[in-house]
N, C-alpha and C positions, 0 to 999 in steps of 0.2 A: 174077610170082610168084617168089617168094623159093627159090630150093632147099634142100635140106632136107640136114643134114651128114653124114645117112648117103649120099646122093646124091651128093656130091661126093667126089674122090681125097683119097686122104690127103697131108698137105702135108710138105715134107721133111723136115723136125722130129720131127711125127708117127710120118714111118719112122723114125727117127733113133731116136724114146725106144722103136720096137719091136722095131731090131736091139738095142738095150742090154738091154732082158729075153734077148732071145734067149739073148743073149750071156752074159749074167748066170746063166740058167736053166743054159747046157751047160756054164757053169764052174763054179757051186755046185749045181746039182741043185734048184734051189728058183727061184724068181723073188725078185727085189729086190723091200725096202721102200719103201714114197714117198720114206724122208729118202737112201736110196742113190742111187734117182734124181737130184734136187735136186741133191744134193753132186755127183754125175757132171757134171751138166749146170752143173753152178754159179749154179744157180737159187737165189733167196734167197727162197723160202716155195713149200711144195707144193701151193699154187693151181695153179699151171701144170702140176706133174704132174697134177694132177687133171683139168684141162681136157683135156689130150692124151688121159690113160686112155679120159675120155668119150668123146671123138671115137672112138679105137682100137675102142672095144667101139658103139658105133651103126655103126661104117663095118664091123662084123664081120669087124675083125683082131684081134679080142682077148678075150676071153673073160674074167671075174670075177665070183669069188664074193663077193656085197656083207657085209660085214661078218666078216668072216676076213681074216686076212693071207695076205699074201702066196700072191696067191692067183692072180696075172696068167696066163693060159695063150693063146701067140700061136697062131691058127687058121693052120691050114695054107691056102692058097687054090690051089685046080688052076687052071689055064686051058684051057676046054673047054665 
């Protein structure tokens, strides 16, 4: 049986594109756009952001509201 990607860790990348909101968030007060991302990562079409979002928000690190911008909010995760 196949796992399922909320099952699985998040892969380095993944944390990568959620310390960049993080980061994004506590320097402007907002979360970045798709094309901020991209451009950061120097990704050449926001396919791939879109893919990691996915991932970020089934592996519940990341929270969005579909069809609003900018709207990314990274869940805090306790250990316990």
């Amino acid at each position: 049986m196949t796992p399922r990607c909320e099952d699985l860790p998040a892969t380095a990348r993944q944390l990568q594109v959620l310390a960049f909101i993080r980061q994004h968030i506590a320097e402007h007060g907002y979360a970045p756009a798709y094309r901020e991302i991209v451009a950061h990562f120097k990704w050449s079409t926001p396919n791939a952001v879109t893919g990691h979002i996915t991932a970020l928000v089934r592996k519940g690190l990341l929270r969005q509201t579909r069809g609003l911008a900018r709207t990314l909010v990274p869940v805090e995760v306790t250990n316990g």
